[in-house]
Backbone bond lengths (Angstrom), bond angles and torsions (degrees), N, CA, C in turn:
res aa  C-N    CA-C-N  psi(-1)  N-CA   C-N-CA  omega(-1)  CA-C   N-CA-C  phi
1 X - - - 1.476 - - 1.512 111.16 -
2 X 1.581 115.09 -32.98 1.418 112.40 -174.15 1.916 117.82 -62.22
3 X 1.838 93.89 -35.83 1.052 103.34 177.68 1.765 140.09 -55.62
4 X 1.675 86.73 -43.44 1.618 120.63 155.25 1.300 106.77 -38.98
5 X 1.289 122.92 -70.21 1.451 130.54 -156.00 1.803 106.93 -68.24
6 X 1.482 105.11 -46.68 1.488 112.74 172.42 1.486 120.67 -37.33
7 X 2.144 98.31 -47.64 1.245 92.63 174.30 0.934 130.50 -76.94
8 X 1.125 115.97 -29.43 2.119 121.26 172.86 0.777 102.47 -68.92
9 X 1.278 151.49 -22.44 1.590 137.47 177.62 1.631 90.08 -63.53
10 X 1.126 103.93 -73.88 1.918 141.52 -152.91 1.988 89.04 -39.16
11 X 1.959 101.55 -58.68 1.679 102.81 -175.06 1.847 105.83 -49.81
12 X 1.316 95.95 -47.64 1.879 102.47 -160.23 1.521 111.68 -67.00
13 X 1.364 124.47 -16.49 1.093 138.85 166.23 1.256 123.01 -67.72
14 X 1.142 103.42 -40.37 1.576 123.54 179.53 1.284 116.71 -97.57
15 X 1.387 133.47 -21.74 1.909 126.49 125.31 1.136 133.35 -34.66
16 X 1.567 92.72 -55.22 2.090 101.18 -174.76 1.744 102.49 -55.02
17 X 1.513 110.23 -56.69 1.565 125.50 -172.81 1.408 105.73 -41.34
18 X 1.666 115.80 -57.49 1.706 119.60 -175.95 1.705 104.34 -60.29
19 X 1.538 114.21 -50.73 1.586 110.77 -173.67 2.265 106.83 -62.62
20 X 1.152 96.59 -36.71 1.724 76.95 159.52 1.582 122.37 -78.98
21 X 1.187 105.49 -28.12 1.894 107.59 172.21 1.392 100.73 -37.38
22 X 1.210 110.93 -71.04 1.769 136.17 -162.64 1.326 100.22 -57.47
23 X 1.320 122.04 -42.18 1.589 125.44 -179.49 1.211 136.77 -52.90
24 X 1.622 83.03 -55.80 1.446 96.14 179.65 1.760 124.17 -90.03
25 X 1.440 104.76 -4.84 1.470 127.43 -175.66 1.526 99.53 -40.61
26 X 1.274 101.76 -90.10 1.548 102.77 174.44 1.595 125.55 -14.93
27 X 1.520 126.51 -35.51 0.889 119.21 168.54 1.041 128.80 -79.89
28 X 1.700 127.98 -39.18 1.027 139.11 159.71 1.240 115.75 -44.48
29 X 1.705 121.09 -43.26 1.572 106.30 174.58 1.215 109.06 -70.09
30 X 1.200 134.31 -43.61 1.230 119.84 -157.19 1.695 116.13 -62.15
31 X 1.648 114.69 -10.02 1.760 123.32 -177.66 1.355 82.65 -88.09
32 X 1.264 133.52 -61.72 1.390 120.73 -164.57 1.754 109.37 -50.15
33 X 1.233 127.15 -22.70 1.430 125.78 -173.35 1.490 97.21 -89.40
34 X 1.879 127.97 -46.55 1.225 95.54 170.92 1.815 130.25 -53.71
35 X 1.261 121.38 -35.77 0.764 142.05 163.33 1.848 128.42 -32.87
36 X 1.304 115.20 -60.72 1.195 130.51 175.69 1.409 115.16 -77.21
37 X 1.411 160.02 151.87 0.882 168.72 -63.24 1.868 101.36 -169.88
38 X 1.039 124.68 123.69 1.381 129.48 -173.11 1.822 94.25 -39.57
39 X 1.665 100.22 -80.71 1.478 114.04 179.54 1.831 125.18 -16.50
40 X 1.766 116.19 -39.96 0.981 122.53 -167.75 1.845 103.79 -91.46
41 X 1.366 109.90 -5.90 0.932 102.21 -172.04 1.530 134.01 -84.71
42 X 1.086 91.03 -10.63 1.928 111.70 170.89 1.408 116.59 -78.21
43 X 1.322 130.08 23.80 1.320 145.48 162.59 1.557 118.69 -98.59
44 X 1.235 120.31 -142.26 1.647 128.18 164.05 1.081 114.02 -38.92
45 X 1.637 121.48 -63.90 1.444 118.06 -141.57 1.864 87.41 -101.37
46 X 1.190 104.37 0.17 2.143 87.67 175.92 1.234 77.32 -78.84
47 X 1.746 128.28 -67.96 1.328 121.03 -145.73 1.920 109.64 -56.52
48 X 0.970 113.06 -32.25 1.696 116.55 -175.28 1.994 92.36 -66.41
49 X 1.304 112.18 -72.51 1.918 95.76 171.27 1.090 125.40 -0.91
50 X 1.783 89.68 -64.75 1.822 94.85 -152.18 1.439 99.92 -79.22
51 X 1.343 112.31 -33.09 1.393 119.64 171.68 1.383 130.46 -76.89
52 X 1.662 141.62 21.63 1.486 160.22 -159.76 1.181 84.32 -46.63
53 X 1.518 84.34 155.74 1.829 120.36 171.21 1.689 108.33 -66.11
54 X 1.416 108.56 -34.17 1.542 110.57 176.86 1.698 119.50 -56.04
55 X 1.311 108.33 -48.06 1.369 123.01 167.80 1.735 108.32 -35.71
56 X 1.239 116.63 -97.41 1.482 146.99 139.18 1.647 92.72 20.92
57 X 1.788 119.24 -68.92 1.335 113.49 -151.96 1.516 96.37 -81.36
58 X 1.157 102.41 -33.45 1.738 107.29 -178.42 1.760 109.16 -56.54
59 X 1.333 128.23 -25.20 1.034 116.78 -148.82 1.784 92.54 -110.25
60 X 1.271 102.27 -13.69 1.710 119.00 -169.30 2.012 100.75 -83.96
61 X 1.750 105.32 -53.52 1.260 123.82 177.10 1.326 117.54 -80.42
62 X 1.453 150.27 -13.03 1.257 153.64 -165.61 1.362 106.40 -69.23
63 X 2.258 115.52 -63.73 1.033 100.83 173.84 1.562 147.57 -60.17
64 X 1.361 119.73 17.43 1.194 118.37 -166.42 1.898 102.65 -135.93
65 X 1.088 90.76 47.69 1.647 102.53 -153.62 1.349 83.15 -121.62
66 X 1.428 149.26 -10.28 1.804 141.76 159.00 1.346 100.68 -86.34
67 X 1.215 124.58 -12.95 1.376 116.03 -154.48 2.178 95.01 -77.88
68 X 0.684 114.19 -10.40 1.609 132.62 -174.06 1.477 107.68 -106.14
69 X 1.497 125.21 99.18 1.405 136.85 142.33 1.516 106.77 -17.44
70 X 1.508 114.76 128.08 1.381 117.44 178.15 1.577 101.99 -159.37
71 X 1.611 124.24 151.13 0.916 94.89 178.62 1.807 93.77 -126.32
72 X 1.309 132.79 -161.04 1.555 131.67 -164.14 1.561 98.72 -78.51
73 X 1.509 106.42 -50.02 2.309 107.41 -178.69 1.695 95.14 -45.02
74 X 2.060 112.63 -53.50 1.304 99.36 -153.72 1.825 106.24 -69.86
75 X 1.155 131.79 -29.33 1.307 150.64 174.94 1.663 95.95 -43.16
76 X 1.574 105.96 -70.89 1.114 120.53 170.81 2.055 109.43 -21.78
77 X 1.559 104.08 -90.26 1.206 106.09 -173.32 1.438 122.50 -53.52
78 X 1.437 108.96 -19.11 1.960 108.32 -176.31 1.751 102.06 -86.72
79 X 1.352 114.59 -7.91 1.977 115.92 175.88 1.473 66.87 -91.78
80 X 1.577 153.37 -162.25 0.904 163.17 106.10 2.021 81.23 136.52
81 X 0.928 104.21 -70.53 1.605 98.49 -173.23 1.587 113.31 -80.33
82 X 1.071 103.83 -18.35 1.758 107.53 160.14 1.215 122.69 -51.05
83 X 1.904 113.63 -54.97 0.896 136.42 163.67 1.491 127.95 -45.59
84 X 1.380 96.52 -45.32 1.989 100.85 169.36 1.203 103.29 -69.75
85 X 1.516 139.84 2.73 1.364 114.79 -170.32 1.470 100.04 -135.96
86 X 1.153 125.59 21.40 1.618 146.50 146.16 1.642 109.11 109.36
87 X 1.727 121.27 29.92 1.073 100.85 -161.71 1.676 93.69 -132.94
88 X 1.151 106.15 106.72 2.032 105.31 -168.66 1.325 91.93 -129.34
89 X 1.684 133.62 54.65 1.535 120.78 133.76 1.395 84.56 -99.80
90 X 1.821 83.86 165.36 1.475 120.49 -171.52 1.969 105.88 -59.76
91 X 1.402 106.31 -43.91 1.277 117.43 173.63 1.412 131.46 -37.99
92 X 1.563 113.17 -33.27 1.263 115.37 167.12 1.231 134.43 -60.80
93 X 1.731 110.32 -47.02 1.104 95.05 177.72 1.654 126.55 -54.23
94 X 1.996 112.87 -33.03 1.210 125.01 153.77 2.169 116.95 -24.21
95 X 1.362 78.50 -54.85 1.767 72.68 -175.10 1.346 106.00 -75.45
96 X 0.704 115.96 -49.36 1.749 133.55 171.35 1.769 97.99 -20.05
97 X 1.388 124.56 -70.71 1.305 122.23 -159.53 1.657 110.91 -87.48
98 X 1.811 105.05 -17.69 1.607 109.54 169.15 1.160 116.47 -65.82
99 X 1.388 115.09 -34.63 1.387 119.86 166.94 1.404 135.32 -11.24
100 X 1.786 72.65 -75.28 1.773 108.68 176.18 1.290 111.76 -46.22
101 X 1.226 138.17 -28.38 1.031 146.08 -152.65 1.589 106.95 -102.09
102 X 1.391 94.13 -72.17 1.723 97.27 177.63 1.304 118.33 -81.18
103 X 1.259 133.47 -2.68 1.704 116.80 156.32 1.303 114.34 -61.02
104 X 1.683 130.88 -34.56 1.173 143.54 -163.38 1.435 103.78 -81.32
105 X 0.776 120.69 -63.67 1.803 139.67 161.16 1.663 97.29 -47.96
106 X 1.060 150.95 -62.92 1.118 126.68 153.82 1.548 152.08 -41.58
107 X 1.866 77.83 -22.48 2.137 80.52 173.39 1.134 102.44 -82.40
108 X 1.503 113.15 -49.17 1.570 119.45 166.94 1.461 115.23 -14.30
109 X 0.940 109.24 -66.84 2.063 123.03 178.02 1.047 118.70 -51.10
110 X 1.762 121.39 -48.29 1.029 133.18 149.45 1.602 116.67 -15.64
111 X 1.645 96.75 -96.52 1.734 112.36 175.36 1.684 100.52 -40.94
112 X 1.418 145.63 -58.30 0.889 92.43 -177.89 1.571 128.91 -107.87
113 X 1.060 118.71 55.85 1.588 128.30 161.94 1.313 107.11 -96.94
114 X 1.745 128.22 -42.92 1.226 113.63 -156.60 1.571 86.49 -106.77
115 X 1.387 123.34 30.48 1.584 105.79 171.00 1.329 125.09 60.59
116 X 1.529 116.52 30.72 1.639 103.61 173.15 1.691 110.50 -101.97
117 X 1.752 95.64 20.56 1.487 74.06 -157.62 1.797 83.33 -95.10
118 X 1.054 134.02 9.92 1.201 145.10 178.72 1.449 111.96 -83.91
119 X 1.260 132.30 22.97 1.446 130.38 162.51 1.684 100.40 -133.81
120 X 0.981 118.28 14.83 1.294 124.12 -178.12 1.587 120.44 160.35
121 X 1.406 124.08 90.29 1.377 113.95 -166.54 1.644 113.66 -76.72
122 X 0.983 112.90 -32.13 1.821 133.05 -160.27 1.526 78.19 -72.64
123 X 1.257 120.84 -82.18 1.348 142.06 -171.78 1.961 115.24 -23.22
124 X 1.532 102.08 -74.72 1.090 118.93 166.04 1.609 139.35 -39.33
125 X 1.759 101.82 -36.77 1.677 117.75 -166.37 1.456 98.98 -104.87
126 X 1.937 112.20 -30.78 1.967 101.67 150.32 1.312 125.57 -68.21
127 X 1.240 109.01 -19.65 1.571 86.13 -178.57 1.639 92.13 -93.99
128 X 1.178 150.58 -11.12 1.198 144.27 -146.38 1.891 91.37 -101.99
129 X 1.230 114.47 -13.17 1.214 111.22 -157.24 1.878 101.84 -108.61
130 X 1.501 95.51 -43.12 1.546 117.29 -171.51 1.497 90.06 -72.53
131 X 1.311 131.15 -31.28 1.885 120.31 -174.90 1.415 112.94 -80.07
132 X 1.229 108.58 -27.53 1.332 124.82 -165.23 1.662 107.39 -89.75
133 X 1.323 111.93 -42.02 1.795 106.84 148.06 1.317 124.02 -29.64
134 X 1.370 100.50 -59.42 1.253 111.10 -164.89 1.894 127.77 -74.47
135 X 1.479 93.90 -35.69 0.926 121.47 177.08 2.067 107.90 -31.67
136 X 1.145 122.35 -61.19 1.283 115.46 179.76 1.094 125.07 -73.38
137 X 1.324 125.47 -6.33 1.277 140.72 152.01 1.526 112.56 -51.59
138 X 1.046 106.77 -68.26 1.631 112.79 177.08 1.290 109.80 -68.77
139 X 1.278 145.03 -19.06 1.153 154.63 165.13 1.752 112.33 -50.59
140 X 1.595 92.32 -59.48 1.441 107.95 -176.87 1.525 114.28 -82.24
141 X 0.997 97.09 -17.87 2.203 102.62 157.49 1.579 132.27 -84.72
142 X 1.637 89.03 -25.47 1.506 95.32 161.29 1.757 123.11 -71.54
143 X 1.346 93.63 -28.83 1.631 105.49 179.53 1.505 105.62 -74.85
144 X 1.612 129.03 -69.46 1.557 111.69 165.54 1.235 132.73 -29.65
145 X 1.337 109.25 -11.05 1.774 119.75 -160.34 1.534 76.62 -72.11
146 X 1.681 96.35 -73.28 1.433 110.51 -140.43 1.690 101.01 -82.65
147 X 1.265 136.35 20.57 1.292 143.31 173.68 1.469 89.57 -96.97
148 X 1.197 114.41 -60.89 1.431 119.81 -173.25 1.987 135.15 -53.19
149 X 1.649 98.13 -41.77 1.312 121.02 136.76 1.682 130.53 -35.98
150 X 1.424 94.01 -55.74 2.064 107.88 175.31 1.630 116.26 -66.75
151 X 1.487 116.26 -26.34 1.325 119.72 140.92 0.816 162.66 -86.81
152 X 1.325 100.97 -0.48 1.707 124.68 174.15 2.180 85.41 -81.76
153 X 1.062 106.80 -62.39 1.395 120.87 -165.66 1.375 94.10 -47.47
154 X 1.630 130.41 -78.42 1.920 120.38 178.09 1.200 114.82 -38.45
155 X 1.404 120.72 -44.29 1.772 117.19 -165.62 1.285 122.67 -36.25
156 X 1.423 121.58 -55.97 1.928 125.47 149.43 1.390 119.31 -14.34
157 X 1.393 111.69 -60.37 1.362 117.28 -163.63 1.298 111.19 -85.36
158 X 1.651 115.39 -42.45 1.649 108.32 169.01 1.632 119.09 -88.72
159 X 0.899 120.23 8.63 1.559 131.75 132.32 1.770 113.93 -52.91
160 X 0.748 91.30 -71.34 2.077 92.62 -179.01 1.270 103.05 -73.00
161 X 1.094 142.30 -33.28 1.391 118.88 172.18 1.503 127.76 -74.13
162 X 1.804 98.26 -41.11 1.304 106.33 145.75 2.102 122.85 -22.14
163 X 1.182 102.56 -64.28 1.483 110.45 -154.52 1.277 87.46 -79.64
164 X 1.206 149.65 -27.39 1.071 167.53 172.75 2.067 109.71 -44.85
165 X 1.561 98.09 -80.41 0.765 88.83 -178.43 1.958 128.90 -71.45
166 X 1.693 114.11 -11.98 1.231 120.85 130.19 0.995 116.58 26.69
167 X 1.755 98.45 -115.56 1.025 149.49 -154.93 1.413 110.67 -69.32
168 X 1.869 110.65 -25.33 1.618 110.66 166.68 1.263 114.93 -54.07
169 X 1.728 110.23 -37.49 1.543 105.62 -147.68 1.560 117.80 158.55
170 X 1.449 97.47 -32.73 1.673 111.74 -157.49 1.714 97.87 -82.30
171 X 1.527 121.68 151.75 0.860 106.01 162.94 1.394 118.17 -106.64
172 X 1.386 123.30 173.30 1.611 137.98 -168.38 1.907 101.12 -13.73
173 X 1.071 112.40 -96.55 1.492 151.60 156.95 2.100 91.76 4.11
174 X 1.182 89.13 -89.79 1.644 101.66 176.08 2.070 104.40 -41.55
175 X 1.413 86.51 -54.20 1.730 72.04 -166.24 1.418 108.64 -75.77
176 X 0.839 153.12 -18.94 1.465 162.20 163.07 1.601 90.95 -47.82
177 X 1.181 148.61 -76.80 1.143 157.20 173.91 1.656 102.91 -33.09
178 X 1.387 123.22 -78.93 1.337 114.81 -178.77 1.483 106.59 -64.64
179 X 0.990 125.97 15.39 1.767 113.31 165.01 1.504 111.71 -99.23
180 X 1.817 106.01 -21.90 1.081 93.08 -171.88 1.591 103.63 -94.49
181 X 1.545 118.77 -24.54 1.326 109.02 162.24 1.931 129.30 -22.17
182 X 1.584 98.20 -70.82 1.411 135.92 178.73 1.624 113.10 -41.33
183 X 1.430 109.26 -35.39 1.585 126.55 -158.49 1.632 96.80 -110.39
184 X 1.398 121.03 4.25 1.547 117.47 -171.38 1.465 105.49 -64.78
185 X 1.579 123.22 -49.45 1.049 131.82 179.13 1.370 104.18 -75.84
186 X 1.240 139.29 -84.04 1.652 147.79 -165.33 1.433 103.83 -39.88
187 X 1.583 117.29 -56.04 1.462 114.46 -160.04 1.933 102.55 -132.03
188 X 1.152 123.45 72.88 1.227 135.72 -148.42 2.038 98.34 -75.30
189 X 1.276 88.60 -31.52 1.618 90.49 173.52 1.152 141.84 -87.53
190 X 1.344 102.55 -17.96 1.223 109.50 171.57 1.485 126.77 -102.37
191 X 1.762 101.05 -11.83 1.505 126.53 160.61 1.578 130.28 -62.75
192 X 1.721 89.45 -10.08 1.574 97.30 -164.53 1.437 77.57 -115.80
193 X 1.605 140.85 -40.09 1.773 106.03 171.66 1.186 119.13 -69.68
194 X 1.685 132.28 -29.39 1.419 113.47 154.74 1.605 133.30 -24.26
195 X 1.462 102.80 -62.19 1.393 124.51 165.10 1.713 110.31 -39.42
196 X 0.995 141.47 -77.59 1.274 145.79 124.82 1.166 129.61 23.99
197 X 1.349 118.39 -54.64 1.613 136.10 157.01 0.944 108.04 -59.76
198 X 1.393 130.10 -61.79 1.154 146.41 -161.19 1.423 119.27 -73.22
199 X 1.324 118.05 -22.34 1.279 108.20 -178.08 1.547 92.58 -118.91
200 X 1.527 141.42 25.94 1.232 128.78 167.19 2.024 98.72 -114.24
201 X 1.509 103.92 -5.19 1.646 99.45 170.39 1.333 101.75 -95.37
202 X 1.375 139.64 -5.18 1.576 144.64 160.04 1.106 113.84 -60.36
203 X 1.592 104.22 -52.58 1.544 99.58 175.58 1.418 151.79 -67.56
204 X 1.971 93.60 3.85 1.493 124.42 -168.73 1.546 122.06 110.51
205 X 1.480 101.97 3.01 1.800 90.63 -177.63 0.982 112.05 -108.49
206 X 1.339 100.87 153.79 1.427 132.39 -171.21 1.837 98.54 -46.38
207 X 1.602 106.57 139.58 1.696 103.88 -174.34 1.416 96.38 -82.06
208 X 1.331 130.78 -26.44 1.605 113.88 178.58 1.215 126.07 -73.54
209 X 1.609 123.54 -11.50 1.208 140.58 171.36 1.589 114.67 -86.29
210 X 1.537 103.18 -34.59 1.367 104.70 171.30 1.559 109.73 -61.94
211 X 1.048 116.29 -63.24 1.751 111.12 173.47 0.841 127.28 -51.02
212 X 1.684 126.99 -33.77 1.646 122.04 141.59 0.956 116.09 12.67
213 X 1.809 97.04 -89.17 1.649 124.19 -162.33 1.150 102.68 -76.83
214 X 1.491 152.99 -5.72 0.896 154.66 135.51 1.623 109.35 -27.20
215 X 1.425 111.82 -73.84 1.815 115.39 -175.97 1.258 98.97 -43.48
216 X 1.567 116.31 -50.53 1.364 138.30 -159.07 1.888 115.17 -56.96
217 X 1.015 119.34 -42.28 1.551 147.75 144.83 1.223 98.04 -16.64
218 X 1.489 94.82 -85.15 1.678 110.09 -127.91 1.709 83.22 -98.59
219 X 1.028 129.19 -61.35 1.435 126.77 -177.80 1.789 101.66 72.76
220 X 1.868 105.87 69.03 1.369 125.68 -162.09 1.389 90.22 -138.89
221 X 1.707 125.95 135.13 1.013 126.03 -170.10 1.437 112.61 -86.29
222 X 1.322 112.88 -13.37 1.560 128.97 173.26 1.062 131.71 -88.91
223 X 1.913 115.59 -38.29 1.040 120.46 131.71 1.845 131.67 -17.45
224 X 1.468 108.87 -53.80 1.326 126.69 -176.09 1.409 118.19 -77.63
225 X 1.676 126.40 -25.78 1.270 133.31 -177.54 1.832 76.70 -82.08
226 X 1.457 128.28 -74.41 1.351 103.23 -140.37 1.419 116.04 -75.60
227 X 1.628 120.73 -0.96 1.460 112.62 150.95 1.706 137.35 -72.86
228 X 1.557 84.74 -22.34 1.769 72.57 151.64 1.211 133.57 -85.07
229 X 1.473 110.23 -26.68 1.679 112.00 175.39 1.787 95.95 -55.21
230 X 0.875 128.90 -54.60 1.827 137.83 -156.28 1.808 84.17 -64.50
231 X 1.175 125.08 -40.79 1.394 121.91 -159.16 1.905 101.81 -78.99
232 X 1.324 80.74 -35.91 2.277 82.88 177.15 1.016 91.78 -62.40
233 X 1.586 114.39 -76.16 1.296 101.83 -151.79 1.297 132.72 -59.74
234 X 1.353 117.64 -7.40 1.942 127.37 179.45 1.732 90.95 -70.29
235 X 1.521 106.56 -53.68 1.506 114.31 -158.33 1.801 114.26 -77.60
236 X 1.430 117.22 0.15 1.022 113.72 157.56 1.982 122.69 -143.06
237 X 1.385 102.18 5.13 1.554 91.60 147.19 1.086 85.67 123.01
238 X 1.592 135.65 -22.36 1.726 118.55 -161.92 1.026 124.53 -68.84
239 X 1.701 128.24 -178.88 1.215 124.86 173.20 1.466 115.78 -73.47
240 X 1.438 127.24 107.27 1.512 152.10 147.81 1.403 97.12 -2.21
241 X 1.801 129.31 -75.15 1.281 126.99 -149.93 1.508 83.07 -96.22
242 X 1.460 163.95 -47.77 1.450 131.29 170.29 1.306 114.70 -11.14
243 X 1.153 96.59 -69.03 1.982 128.62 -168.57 1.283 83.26 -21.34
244 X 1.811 93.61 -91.80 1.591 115.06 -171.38 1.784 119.89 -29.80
245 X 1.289 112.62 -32.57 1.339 122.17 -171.77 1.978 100.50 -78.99
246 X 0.804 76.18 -72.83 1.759 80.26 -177.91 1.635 107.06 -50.70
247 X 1.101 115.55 -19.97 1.699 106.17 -175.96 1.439 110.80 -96.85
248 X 1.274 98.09 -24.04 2.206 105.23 178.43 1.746 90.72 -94.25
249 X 1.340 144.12 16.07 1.260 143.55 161.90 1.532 96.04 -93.22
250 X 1.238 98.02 -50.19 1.830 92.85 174.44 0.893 152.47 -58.97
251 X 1.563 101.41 -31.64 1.361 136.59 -176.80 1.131 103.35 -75.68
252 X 1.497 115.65 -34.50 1.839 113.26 173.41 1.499 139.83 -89.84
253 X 1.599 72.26 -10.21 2.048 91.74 166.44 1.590 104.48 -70.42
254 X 1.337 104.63 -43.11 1.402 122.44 -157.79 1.934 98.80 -74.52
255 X 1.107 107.67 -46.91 1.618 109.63 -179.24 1.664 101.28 -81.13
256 X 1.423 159.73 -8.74 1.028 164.22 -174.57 1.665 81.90 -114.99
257 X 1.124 173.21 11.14 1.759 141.18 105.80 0.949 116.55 -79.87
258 X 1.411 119.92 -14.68 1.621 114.78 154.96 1.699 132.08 -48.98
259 X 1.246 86.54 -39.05 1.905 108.68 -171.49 1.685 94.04 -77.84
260 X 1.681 111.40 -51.38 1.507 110.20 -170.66 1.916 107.94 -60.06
261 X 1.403 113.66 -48.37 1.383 94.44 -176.64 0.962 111.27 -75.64
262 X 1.704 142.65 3.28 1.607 130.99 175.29 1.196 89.29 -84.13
263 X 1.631 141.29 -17.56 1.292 131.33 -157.64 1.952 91.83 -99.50
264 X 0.956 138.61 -47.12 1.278 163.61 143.31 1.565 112.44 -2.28
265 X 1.746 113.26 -44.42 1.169 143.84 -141.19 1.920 92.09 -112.23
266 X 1.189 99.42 -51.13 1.683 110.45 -178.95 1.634 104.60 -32.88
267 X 1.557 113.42 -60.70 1.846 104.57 -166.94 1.380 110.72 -46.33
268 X 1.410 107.64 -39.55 1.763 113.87 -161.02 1.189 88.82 -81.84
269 X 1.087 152.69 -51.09 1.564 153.86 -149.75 1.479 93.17 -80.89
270 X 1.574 144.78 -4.64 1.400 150.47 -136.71 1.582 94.45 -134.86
271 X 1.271 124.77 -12.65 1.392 128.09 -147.10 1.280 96.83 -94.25
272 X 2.080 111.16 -49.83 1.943 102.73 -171.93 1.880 93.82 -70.13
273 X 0.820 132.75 -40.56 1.567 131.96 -163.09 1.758 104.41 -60.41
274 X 1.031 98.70 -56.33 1.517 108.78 158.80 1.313 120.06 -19.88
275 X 1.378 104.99 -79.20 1.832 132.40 -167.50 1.395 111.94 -69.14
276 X 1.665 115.37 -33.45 1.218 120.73 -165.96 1.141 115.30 -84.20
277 X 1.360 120.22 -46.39 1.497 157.75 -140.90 1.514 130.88 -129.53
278 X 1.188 106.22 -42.68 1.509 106.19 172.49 1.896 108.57 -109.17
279 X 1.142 124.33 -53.97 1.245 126.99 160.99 1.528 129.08 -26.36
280 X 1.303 113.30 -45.73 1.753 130.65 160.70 1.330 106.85 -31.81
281 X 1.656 99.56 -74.23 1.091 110.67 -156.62 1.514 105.71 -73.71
282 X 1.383 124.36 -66.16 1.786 111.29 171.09 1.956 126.72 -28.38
283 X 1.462 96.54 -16.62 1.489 109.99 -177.02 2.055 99.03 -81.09
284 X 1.607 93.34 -48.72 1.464 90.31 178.86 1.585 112.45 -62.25
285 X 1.284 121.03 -50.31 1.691 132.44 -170.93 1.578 96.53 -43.46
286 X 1.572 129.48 -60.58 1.011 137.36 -109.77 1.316 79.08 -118.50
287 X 1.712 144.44 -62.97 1.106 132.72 -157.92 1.440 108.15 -125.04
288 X 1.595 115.56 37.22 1.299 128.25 168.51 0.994 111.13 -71.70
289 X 1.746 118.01 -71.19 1.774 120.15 -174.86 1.612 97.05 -68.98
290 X 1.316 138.76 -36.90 1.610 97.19 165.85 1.186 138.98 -38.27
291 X 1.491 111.19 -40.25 1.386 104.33 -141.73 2.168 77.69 -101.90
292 X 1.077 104.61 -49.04 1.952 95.93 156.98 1.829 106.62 -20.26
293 X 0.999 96.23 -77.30 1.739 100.09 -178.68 1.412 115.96 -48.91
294 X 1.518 129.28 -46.78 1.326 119.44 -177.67 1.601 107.64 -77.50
295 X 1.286 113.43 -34.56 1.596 99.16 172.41 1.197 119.49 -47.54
296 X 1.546 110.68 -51.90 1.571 127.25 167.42 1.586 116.27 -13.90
297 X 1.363 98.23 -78.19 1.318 125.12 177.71 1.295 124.36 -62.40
298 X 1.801 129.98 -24.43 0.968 131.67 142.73 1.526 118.52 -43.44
299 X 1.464 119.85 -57.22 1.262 123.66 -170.93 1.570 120.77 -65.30
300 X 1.337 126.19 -34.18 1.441 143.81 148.22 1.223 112.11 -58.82
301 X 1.249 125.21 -20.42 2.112 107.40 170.93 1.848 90.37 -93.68
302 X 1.476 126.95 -39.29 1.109 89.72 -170.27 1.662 126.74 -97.29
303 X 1.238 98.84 27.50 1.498 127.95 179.00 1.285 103.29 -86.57
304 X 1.871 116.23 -54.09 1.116 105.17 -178.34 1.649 114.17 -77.12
């Protein structure tokens, strides 16, 4: 049975790993194309671009995307968290619910190729089925995590460049735009909700509504402090780059006691690793050949 289990772990591991390979491909090519030379690109790696793994999964996962009860609220909230995790074509949510379908149907295959379903079938093909539901769920929360993280992390920097460009000359609108230019490479996520702003106040909307959907997006608590500062200050006259200045001063008080109590946190967090793990073994080093020797010597007194 242990062996069984090794392998279903060992197969499902080695699915999940290829379905992010495939996932994330597309992105990865597309740096390698900024990267590489216009000229070289009309070979393999243009044709792999134009052709992404995203395409491919959409067209593999789409049909099995009715096969899942849904109703318009739940539709509603899974575009809404799609969206926090950088993905607002219509298609996703499509992949989103094929998912559901074929991870489960895939563990299924799993269990029975590597034979685990033979110590328990009922047992094995629910849990193989109920994880595998779930599975993109947690998938797609792990991704908001770390989208959400990548903007907490730029916000500093397009804050100061922000105030920055200010203070050159530019107003709000304009500099928001060249920050997000600047941040395409360094801060790619938070360059692309700039972008975002920017091209939904083009289209006629109101800039306080645009930042709205901004909070609304990203659903970032920092995000949310510095749209209200941007929202006072439009609505009662102050200086814009103060704002910005005093709030990216804050923001760094606030992330510098952040860092100190994770640093704060380390001894106690040091204590099971300690006890479990390092302590053992200094116990063996240290009072091994004693207690070798007194057995010794036990066995020779009662020998003699």
């Amino acid at each position: 049975m242990g062996v069984a289990a090794i392998a279903f772990v060992a197969a499902f591991l080695l699915v999940l790993s290829a379905g992010l390979l495939v996932f994330y491909r597309s992105a990865a090519l597309k740096r390698l194309a900024g990267v590489i030379p216009q000229s070289s690109q009309g070979g393999l790696l243009g044709r792999l671009v134009r052709f992404g793994g995203k395409q491919q999964v959409a067209r593999i996962v789409t049909p099995f995307e009715k096969v899942v009860p849904r109703s318009a609220a739940e539709v509603s909230v899974i575009q809404k968290r799609l969206i926090r995790a950088g993905y607002r074509k219509d298609s996703a949510v499509s992949v989103f619910y094929g998912a559901k379908v074929l991870v489960p149907l895939s563990l299924a295959g799993l269990a029975t190729v590597t034979g685990m379903y033979e110590y328990g079938p009922f047992f094995v093909y629910s849990i193989a089925l109920g994880l595998g539901f779930l599975v993109p769920d947690f998938v797609l929360g792990s991704l908001i995590s770390s989208r959400q993280f990548k903007i907490r992390l730029g916000l500093p920097d397009a804050l100061d460049l922000l105030v920055i460009c200010i203070e050159a000359g530019l107003g709000l609108d304009q500099a928001l735009q060249r920050v997000a230019e600047e941040l395409r490479v360094s801060h790619p996520a938070i360059a692309d909700e700039f972008s975002v702003v920017n091209l939904e106040q083009r289209a006629g909307r109101a800039r306080q509504e645009a930042w709205k959907n901004l909070v609304e997006r990203t659903d970032v608590d920092v995000i949310r402090a510095v749209v209200a500062t941007l929202i006072q200050a439009d609505q009662f006259g102050t200086s814009v780059s103060k704002a910005l200045r005093s709030h990216a001063e804050s923001m760094r008080t606030k992330r510098r006691q952040q860092v100190e109590e994770e640093a704060a946190k380390t001894a106690v967090k040091l204590v099971f690793p300690l006890v479990f793990f390092i302590f053992p073994s200094l116990f063996v080093v240290t009072l091994g050949p004693a207690i070798i020797r007194i057995i010794e010597g036990f066995k020779v007194f009662f020998a003699g």
